[in-house]
C-alpha positions as CSV (number, residue, x, y, z in Angstrom):
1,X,-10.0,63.9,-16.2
2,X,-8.8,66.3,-18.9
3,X,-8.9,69.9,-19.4
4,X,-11.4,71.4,-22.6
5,X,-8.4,70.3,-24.8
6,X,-9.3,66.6,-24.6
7,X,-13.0,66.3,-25.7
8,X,-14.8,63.5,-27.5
9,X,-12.5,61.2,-29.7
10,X,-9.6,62.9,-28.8
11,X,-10.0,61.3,-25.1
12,X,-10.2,58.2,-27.0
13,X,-7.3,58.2,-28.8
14,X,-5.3,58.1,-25.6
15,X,-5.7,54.5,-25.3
16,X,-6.3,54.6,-21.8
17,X,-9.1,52.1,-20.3
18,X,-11.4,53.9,-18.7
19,X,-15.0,54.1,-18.3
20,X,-15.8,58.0,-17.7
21,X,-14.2,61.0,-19.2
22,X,-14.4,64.5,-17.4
23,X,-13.3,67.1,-19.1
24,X,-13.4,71.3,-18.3
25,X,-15.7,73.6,-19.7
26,X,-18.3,76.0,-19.7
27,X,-21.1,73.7,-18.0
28,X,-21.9,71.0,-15.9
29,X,-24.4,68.2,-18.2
30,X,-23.0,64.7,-19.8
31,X,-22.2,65.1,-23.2
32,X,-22.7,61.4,-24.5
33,X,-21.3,58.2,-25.2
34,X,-18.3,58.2,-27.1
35,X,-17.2,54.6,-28.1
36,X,-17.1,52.8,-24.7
37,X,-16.5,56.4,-22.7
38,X,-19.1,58.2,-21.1
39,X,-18.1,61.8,-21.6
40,X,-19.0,64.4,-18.6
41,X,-18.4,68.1,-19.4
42,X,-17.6,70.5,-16.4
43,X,-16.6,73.6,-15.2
44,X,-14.0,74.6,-12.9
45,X,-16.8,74.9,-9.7
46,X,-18.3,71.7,-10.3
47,X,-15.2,69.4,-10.3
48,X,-16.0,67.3,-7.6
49,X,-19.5,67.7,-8.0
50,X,-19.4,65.7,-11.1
51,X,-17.0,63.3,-10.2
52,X,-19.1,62.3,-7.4
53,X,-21.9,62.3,-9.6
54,X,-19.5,58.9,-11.5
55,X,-18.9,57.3,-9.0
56,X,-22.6,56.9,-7.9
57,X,-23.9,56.3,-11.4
58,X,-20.4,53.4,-11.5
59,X,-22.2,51.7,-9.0
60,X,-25.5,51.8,-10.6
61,X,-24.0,50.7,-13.6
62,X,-23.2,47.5,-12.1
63,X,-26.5,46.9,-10.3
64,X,-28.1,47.7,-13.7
65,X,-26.2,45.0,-15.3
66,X,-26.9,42.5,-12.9
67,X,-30.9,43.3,-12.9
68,X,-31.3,44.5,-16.5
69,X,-33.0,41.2,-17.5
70,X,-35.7,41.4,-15.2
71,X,-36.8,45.0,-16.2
72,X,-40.2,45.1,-17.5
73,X,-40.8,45.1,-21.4
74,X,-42.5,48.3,-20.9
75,X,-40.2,50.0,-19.5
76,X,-37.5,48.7,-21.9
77,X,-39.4,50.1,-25.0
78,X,-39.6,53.4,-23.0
79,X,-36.3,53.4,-22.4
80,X,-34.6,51.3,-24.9
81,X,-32.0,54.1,-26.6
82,X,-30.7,55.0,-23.2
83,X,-30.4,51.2,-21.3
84,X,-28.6,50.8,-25.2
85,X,-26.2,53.0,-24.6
86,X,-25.2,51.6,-21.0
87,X,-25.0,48.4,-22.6
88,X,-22.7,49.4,-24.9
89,X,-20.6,50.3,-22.4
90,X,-18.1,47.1,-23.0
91,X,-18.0,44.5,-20.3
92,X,-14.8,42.1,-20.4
93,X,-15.7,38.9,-20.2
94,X,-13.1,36.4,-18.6
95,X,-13.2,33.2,-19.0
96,X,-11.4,31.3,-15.9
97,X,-10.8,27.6,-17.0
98,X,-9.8,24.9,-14.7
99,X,-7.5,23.7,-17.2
100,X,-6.3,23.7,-20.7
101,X,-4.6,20.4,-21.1
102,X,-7.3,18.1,-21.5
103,X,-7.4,14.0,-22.2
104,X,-9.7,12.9,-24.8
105,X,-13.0,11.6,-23.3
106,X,-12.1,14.0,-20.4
107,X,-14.2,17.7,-19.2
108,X,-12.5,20.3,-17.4
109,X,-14.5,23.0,-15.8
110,X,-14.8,26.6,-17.1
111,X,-16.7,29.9,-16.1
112,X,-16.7,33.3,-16.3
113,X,-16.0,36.1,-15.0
114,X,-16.5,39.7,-15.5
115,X,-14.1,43.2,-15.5
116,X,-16.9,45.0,-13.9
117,X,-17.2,44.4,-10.2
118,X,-20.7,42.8,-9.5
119,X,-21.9,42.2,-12.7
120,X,-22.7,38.3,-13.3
121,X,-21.6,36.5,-16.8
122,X,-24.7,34.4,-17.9
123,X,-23.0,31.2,-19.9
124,X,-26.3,31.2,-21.7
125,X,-25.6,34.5,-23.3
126,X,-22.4,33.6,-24.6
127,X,-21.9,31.3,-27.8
128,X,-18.6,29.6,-28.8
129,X,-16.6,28.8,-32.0
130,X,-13.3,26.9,-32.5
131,X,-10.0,27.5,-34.5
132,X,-10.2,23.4,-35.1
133,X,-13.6,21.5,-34.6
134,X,-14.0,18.9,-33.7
135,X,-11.3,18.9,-30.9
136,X,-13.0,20.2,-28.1
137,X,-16.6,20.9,-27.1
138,X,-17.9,23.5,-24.9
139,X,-21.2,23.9,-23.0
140,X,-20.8,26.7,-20.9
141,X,-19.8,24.8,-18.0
142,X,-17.7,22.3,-19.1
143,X,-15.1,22.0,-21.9
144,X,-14.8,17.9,-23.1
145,X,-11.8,16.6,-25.2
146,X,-13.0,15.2,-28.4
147,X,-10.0,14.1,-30.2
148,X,-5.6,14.4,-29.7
149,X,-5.2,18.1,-30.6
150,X,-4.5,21.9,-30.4
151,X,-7.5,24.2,-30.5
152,X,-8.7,27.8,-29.7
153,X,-12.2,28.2,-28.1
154,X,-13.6,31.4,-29.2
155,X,-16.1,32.9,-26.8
156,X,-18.9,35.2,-28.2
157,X,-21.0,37.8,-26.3
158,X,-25.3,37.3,-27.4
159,X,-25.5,39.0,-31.4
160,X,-21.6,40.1,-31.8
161,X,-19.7,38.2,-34.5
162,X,-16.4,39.6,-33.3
163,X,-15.1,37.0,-29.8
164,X,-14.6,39.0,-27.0
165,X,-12.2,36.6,-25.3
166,X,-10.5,33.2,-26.1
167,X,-8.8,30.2,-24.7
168,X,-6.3,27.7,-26.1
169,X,-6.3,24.0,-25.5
170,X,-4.9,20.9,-25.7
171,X,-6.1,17.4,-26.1
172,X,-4.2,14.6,-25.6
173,X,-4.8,11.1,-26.1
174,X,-3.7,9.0,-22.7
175,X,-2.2,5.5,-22.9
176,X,-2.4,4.4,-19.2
177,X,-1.7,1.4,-17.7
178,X,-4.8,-1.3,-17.7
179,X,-3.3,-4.2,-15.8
180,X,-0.6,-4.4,-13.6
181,X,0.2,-8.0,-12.0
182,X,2.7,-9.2,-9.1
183,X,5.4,-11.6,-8.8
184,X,3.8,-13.0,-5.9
185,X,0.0,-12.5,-4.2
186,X,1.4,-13.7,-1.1
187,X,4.3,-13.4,0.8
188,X,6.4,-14.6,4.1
189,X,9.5,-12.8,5.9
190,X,11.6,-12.7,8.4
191,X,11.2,-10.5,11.2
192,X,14.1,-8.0,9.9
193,X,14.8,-9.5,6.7
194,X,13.5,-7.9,3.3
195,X,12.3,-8.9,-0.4
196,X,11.0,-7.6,-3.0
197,X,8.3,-7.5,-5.2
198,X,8.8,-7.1,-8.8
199,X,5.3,-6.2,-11.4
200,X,4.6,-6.5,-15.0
201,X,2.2,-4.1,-16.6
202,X,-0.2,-3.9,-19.9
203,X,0.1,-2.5,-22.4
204,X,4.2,-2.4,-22.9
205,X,4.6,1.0,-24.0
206,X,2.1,3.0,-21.2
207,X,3.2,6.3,-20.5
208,X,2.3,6.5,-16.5
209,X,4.7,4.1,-15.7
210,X,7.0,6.9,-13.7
211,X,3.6,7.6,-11.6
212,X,3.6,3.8,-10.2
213,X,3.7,4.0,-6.3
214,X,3.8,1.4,-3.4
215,X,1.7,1.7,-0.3
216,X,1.8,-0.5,2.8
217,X,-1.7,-0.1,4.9
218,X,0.4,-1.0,8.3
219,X,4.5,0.3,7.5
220,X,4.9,-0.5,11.3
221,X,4.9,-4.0,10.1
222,X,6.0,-4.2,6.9
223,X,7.7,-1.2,5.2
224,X,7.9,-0.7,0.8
225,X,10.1,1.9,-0.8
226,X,9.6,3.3,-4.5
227,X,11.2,0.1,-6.1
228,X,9.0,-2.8,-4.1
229,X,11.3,-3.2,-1.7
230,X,10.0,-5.2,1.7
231,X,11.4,-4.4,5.1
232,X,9.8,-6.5,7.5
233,X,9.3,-4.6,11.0
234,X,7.6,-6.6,13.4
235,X,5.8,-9.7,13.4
236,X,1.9,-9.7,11.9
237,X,0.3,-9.1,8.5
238,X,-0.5,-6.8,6.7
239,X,-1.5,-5.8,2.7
240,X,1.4,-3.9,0.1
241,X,-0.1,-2.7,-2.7
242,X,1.0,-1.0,-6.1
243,X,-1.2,2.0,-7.6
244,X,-0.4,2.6,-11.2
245,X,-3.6,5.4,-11.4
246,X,-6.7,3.8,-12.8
247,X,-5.4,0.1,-11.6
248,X,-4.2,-1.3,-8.7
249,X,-2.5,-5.0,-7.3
250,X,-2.0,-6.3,-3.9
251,X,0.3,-8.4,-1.9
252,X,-0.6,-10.3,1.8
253,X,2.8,-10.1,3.9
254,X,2.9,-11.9,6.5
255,X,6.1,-11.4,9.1
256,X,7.3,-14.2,11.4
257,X,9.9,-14.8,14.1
258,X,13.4,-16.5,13.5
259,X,14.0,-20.0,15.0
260,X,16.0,-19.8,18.5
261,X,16.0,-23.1,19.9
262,X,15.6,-26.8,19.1
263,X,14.7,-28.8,22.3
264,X,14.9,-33.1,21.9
265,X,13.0,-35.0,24.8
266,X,16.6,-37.2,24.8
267,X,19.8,-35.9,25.1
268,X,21.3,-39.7,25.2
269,X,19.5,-42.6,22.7
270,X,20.8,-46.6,23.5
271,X,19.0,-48.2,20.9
272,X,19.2,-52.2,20.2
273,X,20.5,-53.3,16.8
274,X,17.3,-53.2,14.2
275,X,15.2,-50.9,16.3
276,X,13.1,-47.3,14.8
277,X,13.2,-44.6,17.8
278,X,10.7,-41.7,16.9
279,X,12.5,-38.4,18.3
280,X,10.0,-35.5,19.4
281,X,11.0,-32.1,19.2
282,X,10.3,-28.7,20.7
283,X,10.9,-25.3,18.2
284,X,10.7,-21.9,20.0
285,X,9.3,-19.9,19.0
286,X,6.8,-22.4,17.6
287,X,5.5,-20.5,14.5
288,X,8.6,-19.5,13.1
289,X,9.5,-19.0,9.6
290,X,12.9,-21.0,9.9
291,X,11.5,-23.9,11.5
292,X,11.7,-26.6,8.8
293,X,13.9,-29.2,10.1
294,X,16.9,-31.3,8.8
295,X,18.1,-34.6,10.1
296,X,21.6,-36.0,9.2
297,X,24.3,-38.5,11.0
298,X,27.9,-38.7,11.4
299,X,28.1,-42.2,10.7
300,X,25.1,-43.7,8.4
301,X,26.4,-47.4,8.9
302,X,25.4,-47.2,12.7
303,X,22.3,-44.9,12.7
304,X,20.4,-42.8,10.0
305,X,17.2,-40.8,10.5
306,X,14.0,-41.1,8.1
307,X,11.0,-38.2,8.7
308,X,12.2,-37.8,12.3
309,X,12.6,-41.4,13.5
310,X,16.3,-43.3,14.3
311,X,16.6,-46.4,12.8
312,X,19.8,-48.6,14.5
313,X,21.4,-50.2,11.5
314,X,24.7,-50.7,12.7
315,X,26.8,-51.7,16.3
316,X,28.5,-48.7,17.5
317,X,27.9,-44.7,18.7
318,X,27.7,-41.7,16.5
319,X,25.9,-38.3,17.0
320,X,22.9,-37.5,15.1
321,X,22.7,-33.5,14.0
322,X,18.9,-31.6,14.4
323,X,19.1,-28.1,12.7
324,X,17.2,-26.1,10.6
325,X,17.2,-25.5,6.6
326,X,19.2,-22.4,7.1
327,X,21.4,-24.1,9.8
328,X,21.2,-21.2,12.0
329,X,20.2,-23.4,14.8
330,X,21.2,-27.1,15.9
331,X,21.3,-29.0,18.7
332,X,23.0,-32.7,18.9
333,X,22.1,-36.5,20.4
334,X,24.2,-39.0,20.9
335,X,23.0,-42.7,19.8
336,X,24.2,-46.3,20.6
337,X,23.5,-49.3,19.0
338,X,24.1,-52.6,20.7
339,X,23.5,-56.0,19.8
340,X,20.3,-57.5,21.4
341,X,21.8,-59.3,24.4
342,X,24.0,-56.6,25.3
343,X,20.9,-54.1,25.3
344,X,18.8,-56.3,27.2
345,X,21.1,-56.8,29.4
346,X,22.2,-52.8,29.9
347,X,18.4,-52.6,29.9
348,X,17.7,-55.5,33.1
349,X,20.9,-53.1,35.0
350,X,19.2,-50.4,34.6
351,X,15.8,-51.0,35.5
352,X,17.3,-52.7,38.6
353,X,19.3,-49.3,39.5
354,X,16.1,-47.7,38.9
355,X,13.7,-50.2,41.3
356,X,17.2,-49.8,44.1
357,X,16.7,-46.0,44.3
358,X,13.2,-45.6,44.3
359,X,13.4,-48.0,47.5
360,X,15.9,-46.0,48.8
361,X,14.2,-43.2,48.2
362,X,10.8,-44.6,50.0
363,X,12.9,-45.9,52.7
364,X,14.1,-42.2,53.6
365,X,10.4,-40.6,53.3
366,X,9.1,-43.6,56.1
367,X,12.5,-42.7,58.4
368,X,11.0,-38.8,58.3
C-alpha cells in the first residue's frame, strides 16, 4: 500500500510481486488492472475497509480459477471483458519434476504446481517445446528419454508463445551389466572356515560394476562381505547371491561339521601270511566335511591297505595309520602277520582260552 504518489505504472515499476495495489486518495472504488496489479484507490477512512475488501476478493480469485471452466457459456459472453481481466492476472506455473537425469528408454514423473494457493494446473492446458528435440518427450505426466543428451523443456500456458516456466534435463545412455556368472553354483565349508566366491560379468566395460552387492538369505549360517567372502556360521544351507541391478546369480552353501574321531572295530589285527582283512570304521560326526579317509603302513613288505582292506604280505608287525585327507584326525592298529602254522596254532590257543573261561564263567553262575 502506497500513498497518492504511487499510482498506476508507477506501482509497477517497483518490481515488487504483488497482486493488489492500494494506494490513498480522494475515494474508495478500484481503479483497474494495471499489468498483473489490481489497483484499489482509497481514502484515509476507508483503509482497512478496502483492504478487507482484497483479501475477500484473494480468496475468490482462487475459487474462480479453480471453477472458471465450468461457468456457463452464457454467462461467459456476459461477462467475458471482466473474467479476462482476472485471468490476466498471471498465475506461476511450477513444474515439480521427479527428476531431471533421465536414462534413455526411461520416464520420470512430472506435474505441476501453481503460485496461487488453491488454484489447480490442468497438464492439458499447457503445451511444450524443447531447446533440442528429439531428446526428451513430454506428455504432461511423464517426461521419457529419447536419445544421450542435454535439453530444455519449455512449458507453455493455452495461446501464449512466450514459456512461462522451464526445466533442464539430461539423458544418458546406461551400459549395465546383462550377465553376471559364478565361479561356483555350489559350494561346501567348514563349520568356521571361509571361501570365496569370485564373478565374471558382460559386457567388459559396464559402468554399474561399483553397485554389485552380495546378499545371504540366512547370514546366521553362512555370512558374505562386499568382496564374496564366505564365513561359514553354523551348520545347514542356505543360498548367497550377487545383485548387479537388472541381473542377479546364486550360490547353494552348504556348512558341515569337522571330523573328531575315527573309531576301528580292532584295536589289535593277527592276520595269517596271504590273508585280506576288511577294517570297518566309525567317523563322528558321520556327515562331516573332512571325512575322506587315508590308509597307509609303516612297513609295506609286512602289510599294506587297498580301499580299506589289510592284505598280509609279509611275516612280521607294523602299525597301519587311519586319518583323514587333512590329517587332522588319526587313530592307529597294530597288525601281525604269521606264517600259517604259527597262526593256526595261536588261533587253536586261543579259542581254547576262550572255551576255559566261558566254563568258568558258567561254573560260577550254577555255584550262585
Amino acid at each position: 500500500m502506497y500513498d497518492n504518489q504511487f499510482t498506476g505504472d508507477n506501482i509497477l515499476k517497483t518490481g515488487l510481486d504483488a497482486e493488489f495495489g492500494i494506494f490513498v486518495g480522494k475515494t474508495c472504488k478500484f481503479q483497474g488492472l494495471h499489468g498483473n496489479l489490481l489497483l484499489y484507490e482509497t481514502d484515509r477512512e476507508g483503509i482497512f475497509q478496502t483492504i478487507f475488501e482484497c483479501l475477500l476478493l484473494s480468496v475468490l480469485t482462487d475459487a474462480f480459477y479453480t471453477c472458471i471452466h465450468s461457468i456457463p457459456v452464457s454467462v461467459k459472453d456476459r461477462y467475458q471483458k471482466q473474467i479476462d481481466d482476472v485471468l490476466s492476472v498471471s498465475v506461476g506455473v511450477l513444474p515439480k519434476p521427479e527428476k531431471t537425469t533421465i536414462e534413455v528408454g526411461r520416464s520420470a514423473g512430472i506435474h505441476f504446481d501453481s503460485d496461487l494457493p488453491g488454484y489447480c494446473v490442468r497438464e492439458d492446458t499447457l503445451h511444450y517445446s524443447y531447446s533440442e528435440k528429439g531428446i526428451i518427450r513430454c506428455n504432461g505426466i511423464l517426461v521419457e528419454g529419447l536419445k544421450a543428451g542435454k535439453t530444455t523443456l519449455y512449458i507453455f500456458k493455452e495461446g501464449e508463445q512466450i514459456p512461462c516456466a522451464s526445466v533442464d534435463y539430461t539423458v544418458i545412455l546406461r551400459n549395465r551389466i546383462t550377465k553376471i556368472d559364478l565361479d561356483a553354483s555350489s559350494i561346501c565349508i567348514g563349520e568356521g572356515d571361509s571361501a570365496r566366491l569370485s564373478y565374471t560379468y558382460l559386457p567388459s566395460d559396464a559402468d554399474n560394476v561399483s553397485s554389485v552387492r552380495w546378499e545371504s538369505d540366512k547370514p546366521d549360517i553362512v555370512s558374505v562381505d562386499s568382496h564374496g567372502n564366505l564365513f561359514a556360521r553354523k551348520t545347514g544351507t542356505c543360498i548367497v547371491r550377487i545383485f548387479a541391478e537388472q541381473v542377479s546369480n546364486r550360490c547353494s552353501c552348504v556348512v558341515k561339521s569337522h571330523l573328531k574321531q575315527i573309531k576301528t572295530d580292532i584295536s589289535d589285527l593277527v592276520m595269517m601270511y596271504g590273508q585280506e582283512q576288511p577294517l570297518r570304521l566309525q567317523l563322528f560326526p558321520e556327515n562331516c566335511i573332512d571325512g575322506e579317509i587315508v590308509y597307509s603302513s609303516m612297513n609295506m613288505q609286512i602289510a599294506n591297505v587297498v580301499s580299506g582292506v589289510v592284505k598280509a604280505v609279509g611275516m612280521g608287525t607294523t602299525r597301519i595309520i587311519i586319518q583323514n585327507r587333512e590329517e587332522t584326525v588319526r587313530t592307529e592298529i597294530q597288525v601281525t602277520v604269521m606264517a600259517e602254522k604259527e597262526f593256526k596254532k595261536r588261533k587253536d590257543e586261543k579259542e581254547g582260552a576262550d572255551k576255559k573261561k566261558k566254563k568258568n564263567l558258567l561254573s560260577m553262575l550254577l555255584r550262585h
